[in-house]
N, C-alpha and C positions, 0 to 999 in steps of 0.2 A: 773379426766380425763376420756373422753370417746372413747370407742375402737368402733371406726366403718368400718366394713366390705365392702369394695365396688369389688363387683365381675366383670370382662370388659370381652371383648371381642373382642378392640382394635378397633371397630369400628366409625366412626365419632360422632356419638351419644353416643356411651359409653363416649369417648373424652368432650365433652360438658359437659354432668353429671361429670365428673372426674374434670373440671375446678369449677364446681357448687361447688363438695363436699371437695374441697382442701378453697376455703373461710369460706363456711358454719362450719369444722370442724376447723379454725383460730378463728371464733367467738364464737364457743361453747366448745373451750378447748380441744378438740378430738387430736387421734390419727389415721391414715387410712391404715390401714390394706390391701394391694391389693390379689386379687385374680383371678386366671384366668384356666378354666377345659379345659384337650386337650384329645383328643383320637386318637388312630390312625384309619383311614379310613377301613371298613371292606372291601374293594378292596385289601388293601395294606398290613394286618393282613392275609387274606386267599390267597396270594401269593407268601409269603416267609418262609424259615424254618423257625423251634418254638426257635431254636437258635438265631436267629437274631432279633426276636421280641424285648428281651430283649434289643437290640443296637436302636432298632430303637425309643422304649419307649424314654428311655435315651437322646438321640437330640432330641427328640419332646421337651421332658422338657428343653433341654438347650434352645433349640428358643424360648421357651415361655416365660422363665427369661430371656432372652433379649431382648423379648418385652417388659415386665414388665418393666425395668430399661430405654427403650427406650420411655415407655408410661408417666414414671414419671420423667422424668429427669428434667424438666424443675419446678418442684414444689416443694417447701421449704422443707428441708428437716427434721426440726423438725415435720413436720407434717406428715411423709409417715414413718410406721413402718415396719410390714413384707408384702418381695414379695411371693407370694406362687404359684408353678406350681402344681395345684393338677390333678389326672387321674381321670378322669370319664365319662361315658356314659349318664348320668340322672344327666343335667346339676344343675337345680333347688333344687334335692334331695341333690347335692354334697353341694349346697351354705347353705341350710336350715342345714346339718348335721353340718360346720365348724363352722357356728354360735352359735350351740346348745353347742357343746364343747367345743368353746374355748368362751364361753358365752360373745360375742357382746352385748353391747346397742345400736346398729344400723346398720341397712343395705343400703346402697345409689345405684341404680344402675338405668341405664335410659334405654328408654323405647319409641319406638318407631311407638306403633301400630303395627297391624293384616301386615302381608305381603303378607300369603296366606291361601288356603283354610284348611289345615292341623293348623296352628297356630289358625283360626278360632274355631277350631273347638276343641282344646285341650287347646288352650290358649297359652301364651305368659310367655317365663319364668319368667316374670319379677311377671304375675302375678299370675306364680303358686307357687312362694316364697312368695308372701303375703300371700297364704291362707294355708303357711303350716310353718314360718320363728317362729323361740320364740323368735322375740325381732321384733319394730318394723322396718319398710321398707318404704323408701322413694324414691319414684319413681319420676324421675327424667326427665319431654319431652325435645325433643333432641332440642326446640326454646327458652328452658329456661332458663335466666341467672339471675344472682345471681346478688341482689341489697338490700340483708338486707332480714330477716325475721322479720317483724314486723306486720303486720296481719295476722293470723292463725285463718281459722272457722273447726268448729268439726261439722260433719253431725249426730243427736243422734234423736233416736226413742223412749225417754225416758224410758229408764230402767232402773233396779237397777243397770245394768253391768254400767249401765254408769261413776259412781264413780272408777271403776276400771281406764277407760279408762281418767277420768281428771286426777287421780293421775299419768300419765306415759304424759299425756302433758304437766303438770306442772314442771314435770322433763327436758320434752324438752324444752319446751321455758323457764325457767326462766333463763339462760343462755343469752337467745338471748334479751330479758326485749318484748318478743310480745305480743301484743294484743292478748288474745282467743274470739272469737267469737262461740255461740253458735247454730246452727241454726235447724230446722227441716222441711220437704218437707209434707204438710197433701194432699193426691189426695182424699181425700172424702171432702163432705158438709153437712151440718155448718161446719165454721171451729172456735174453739174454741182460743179466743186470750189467755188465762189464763193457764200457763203452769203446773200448779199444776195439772191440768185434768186429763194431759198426763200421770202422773207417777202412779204404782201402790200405794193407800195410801195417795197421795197426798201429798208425800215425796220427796222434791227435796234433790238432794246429796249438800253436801257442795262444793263449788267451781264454783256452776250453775249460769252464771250470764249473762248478757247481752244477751239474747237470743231472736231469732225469731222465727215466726211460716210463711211460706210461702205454699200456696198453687198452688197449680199445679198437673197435671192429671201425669207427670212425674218425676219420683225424681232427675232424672239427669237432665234435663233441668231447676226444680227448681233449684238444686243446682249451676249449672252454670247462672244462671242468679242472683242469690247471689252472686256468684263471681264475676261477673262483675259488678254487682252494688255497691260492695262493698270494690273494688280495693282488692280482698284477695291476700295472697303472696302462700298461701298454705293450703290445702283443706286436713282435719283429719278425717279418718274413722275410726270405730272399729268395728272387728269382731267376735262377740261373739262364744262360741260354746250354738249351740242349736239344733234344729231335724231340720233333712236334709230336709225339704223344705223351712226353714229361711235362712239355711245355705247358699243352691243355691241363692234365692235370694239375700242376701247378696254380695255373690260373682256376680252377675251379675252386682250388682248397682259396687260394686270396678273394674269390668274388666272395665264396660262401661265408669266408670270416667279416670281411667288410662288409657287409650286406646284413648281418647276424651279432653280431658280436657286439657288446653297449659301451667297450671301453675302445681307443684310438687304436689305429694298423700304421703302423710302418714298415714301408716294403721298400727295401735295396734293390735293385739289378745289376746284373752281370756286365 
């Protein structure tokens, strides 16, 4: 059975992804876990005694288990485990911590794109839990619905990591009986058809198989026109740890897909 974490925030798009991850965790055996962080408003904290802080905590929590209960009520109920009203300020840090501890094999949460200039510019929690979550995260656009997971491509820059990252998809999808597709974005020329090139050694990992090489000057526009050419259900990345100018990269190509892209991101790390 797999325990997967889905953190809300009760809003229409959380709602969509919560109808996604209540099928999605029927087909994969799962269990779903809800979670949801409240604080009280720093207006509302530096206006009252420190006495009453305590009372006001306490209802914050009870409305938020009644959101919980009010968010799920309409969903199977062998599929919905713990509601959880956690406190916290650092929404992202609170979801990556609950995972680590109470050790998740999955995170679901959706994902709506940039709103403003501050989310721009720091990012979007959704995708500061990918770059920091120990287990993977499936990000969830709020026009996406759920009709079978049976194509699955992995975005891979051939490396050794990359053996890490088939063994934790082969985890996921065999479950689901999906298709893995393997694909790669080259923006330089020549572009080399023979995948052996790509790897260090010229050592492919086990499990490398049906793969493309697509060139284009951008990796997000390649890889979205894989997707569409390819009718994917769901688009796999992995985040290696490596020296901080891979890293950023990295991270820009996962914010630009999740942020962009109309079908689910699943991202592994290292």
């Amino acid at each position: 059975m797999k325990k997967i974490l889905f953190p809300t925030d009760f809003s229409p798009c959380a709602k969509n992804a919560f109808n996604y991850a209540i099928q999605l965790a029927d087909d994969m055996g799962g269990v779903i876990d809800m979670m949801s962080i409240y604080h009280l408003p720093i207006s509302d904290a530096g206006s009252v005694p420190p006495d009453y802080i305590d009372q006001m905590l306490q209802e914050k929590r009870n409305q938020v288990r009644e959101q919980l209960r009010e968010f799920t009520k309409d969903a199977p109920r062998h599929l919905i485990g713990k509601c959880r009203a956690d406190y916290g300020l650092f929404i992202a840090q609170e979801i990556t911590d609950a995972a680590r501890y109470s050790e998740y094999d999955l995170i679901i949460m959706g994902t709506k794109g940039e709103h403003n200039k501050m989310e721009k510019l720091l990012g979007s929690v959704t995708t500061n839990v990918m770059m920091q979550a120990p287990c993977p995260v499936l990000a969830i656009p709020e026009e996406a619905i759920y009709k079978g997971i049976h194509e699955l491509a992995y975005a891979t820059n051939f490396q050794p990591s990359d053996q890490l990252a088939i063994d934790q998809l082969m985890y996921f999808t065999e479950p689901l009986k999906a298709n893995v597709h393997f694909v790669h974005v080259e923006t330089k020329v020549p572009v080399s058809t023979n995948v052996e090139d790509y790897f260090p050694g010229g050592t492919v990992p086990d499990g490398f198989s049906d793969f493309t090489i697509v060139n284009n000057n951008s990796v997000v526009e390649g890889l979205d026109n894989y997707i569409k050419a390819n009718e994917i259900d769901v688009m796999a990345l992995f985040i290696p740890k490596r020296r901080l100018w891979e890293r950023l990269f990295h991270s820009s190509v996962t914010k630009k897909m999740t942020l962009h892209t109309r079908i689910p991101i699943l991202v592994f790390r290292e």
